[in-house]
C-alpha atoms as a printed R data frame, in Angstrom:
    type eleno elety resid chain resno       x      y      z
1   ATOM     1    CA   UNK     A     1 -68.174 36.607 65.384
2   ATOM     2    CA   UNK     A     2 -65.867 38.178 63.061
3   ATOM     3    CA   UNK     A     3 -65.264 36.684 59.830
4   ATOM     4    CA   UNK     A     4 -62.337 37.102 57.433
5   ATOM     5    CA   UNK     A     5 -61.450 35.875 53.970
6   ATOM     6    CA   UNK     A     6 -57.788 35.378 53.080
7   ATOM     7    CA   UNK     A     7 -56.946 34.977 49.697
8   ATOM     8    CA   UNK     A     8 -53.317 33.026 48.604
9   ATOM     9    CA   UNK     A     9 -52.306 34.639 44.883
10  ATOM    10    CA   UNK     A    10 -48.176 34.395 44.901
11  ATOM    11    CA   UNK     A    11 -46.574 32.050 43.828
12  ATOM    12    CA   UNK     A    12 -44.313 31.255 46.597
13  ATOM    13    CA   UNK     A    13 -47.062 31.203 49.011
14  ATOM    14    CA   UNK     A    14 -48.878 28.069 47.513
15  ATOM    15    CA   UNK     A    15 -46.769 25.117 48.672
16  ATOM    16    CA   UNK     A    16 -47.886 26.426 51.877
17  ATOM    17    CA   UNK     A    17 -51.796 27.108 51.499
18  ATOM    18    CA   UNK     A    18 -51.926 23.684 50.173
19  ATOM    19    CA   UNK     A    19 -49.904 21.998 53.209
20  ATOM    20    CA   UNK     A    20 -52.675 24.336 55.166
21  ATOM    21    CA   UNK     A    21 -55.399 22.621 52.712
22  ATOM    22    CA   UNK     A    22 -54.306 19.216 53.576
23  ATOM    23    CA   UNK     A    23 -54.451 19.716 57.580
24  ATOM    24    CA   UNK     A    24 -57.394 20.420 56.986
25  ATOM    25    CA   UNK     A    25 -58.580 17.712 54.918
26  ATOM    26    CA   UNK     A    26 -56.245 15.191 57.040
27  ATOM    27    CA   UNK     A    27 -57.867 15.730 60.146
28  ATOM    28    CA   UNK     A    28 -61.588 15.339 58.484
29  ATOM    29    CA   UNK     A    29 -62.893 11.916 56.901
30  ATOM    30    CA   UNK     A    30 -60.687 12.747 54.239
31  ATOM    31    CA   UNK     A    31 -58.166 11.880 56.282
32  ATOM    32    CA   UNK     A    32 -59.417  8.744 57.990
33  ATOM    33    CA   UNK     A    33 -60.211  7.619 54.951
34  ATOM    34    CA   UNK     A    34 -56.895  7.856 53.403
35  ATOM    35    CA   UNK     A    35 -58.223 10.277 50.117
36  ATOM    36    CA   UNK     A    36 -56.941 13.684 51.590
37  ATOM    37    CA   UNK     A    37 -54.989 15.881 49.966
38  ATOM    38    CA   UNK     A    38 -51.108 16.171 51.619
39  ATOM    39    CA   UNK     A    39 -48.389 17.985 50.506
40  ATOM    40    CA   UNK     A    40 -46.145 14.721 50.625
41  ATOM    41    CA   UNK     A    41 -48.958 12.826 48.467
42  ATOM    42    CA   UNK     A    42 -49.415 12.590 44.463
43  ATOM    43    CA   UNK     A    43 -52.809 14.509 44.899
44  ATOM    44    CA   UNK     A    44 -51.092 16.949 47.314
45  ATOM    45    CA   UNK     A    45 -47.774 17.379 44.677
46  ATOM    46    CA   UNK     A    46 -50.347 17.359 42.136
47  ATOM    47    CA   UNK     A    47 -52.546 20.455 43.624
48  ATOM    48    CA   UNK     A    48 -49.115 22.296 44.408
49  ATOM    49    CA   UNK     A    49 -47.932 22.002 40.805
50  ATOM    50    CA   UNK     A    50 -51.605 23.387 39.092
51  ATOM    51    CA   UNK     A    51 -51.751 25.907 41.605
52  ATOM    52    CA   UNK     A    52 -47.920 26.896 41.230
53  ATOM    53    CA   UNK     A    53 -48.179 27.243 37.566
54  ATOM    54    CA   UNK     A    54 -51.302 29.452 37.644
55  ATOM    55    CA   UNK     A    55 -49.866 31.416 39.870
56  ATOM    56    CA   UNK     A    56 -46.857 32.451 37.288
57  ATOM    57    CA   UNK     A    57 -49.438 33.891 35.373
58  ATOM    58    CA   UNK     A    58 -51.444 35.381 37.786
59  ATOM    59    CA   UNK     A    59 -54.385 33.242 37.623
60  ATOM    60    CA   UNK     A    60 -54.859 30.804 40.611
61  ATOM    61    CA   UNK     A    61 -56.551 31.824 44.085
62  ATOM    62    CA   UNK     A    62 -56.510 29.987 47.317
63  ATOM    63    CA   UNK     A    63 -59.444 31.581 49.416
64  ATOM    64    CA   UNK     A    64 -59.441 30.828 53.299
65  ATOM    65    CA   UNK     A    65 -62.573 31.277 55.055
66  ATOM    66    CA   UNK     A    66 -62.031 32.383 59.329
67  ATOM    67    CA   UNK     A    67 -64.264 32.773 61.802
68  ATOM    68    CA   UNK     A    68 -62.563 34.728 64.795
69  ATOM    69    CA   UNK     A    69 -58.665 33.882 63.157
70  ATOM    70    CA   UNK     A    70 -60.146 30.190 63.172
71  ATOM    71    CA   UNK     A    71 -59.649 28.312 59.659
72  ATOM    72    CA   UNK     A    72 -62.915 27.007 58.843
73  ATOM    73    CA   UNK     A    73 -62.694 26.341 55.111
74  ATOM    74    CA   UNK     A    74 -60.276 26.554 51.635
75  ATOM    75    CA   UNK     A    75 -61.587 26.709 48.331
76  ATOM    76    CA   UNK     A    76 -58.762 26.720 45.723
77  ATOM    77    CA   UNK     A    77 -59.485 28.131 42.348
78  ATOM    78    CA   UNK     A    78 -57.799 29.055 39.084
79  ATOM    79    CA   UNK     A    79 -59.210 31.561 36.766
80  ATOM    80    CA   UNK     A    80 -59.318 32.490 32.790
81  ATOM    81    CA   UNK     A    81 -60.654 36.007 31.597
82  ATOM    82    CA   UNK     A    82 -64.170 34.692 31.754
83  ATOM    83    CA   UNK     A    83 -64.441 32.355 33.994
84  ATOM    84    CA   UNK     A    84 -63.673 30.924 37.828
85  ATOM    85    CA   UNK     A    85 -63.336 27.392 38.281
86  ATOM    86    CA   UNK     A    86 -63.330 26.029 42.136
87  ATOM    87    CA   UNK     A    87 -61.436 23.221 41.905
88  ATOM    88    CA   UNK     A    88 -61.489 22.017 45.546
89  ATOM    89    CA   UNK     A    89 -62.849 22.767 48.592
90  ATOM    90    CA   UNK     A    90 -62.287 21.918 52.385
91  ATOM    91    CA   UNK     A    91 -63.318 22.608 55.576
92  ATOM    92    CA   UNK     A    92 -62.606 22.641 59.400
93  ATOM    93    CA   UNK     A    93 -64.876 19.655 61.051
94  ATOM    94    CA   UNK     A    94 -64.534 19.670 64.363
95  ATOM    95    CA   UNK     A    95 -66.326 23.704 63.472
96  ATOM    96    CA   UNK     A    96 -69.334 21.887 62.820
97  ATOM    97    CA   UNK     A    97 -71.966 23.856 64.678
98  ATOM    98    CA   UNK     A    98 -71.824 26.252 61.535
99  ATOM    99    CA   UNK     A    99 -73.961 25.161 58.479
100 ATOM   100    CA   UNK     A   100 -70.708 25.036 56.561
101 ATOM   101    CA   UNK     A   101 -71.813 24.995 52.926
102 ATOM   102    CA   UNK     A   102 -74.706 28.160 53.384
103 ATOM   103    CA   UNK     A   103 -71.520 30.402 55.463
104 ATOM   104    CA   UNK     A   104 -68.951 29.421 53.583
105 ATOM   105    CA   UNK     A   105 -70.286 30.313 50.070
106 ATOM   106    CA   UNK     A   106 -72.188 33.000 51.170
107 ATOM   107    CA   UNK     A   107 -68.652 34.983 52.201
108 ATOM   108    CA   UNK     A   108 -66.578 33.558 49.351
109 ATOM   109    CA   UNK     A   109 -68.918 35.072 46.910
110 ATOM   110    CA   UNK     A   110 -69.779 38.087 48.839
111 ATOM   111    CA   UNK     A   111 -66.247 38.654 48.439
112 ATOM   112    CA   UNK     A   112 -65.218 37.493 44.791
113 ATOM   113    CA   UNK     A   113 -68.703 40.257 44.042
114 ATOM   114    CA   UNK     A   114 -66.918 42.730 46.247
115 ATOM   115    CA   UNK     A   115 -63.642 42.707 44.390
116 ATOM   116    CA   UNK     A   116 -65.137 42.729 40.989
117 ATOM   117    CA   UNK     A   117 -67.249 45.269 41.497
């Protein structure tokens, strides 16, 4: 299996990630349930506008987890000098048969440890 992590940093790409994000979430129980995040939503306008305005300064990250060019999980995040904070995260359900929460974390920070180093 290959795995990739993507990682969203301008700021015209974000409207995008997040419509991504809220596929995602939309086709999960997020989704049935009516909480997911959408880009035509106040969550979704309200994700787009954080992540937008971190991005002028150079300090928001949308990370997207693939296993063989399959999106399996988002994690967005904005930053300050000393610190990360993961604001959100979402994954691909119907790519189940992966313990989500053990892969998914374990290549996020393998990479945020890679490009720090």
């Amino acid at each position: 299996m290959a795995i990739r992590i993507g990682q969203v940093t301008k700021l015209e790409e974000m409207k995008v990630a997040i419509t991504r994000f809220g596929i995602m979430e939309m086709m999960g129980w997020k989704g049935t349930g009516g909480t997911a995040v959408h880009s035509d939503n106040v969550q979704g306008h309200f994700y787009i506008d954080v992540m937008r305005n971190f991005a002028k300064r150079g300090k928001a990250s949308i990370y997207e987890l693939y296993f063989n060019d399959i999106l399996v999980a988002m994690q967005l995040c904005i930053a300050s000098p000393n610190m990360l904070i993961l604001l959100k995260t979402t994954y691909n359900e119907s790519q189940s048969s992966f313990p989500r929460s053990v892969c998914y974390f374990t290549c996020f920070w393998r990479s945020i440890l890679q490009q720090n180093a």
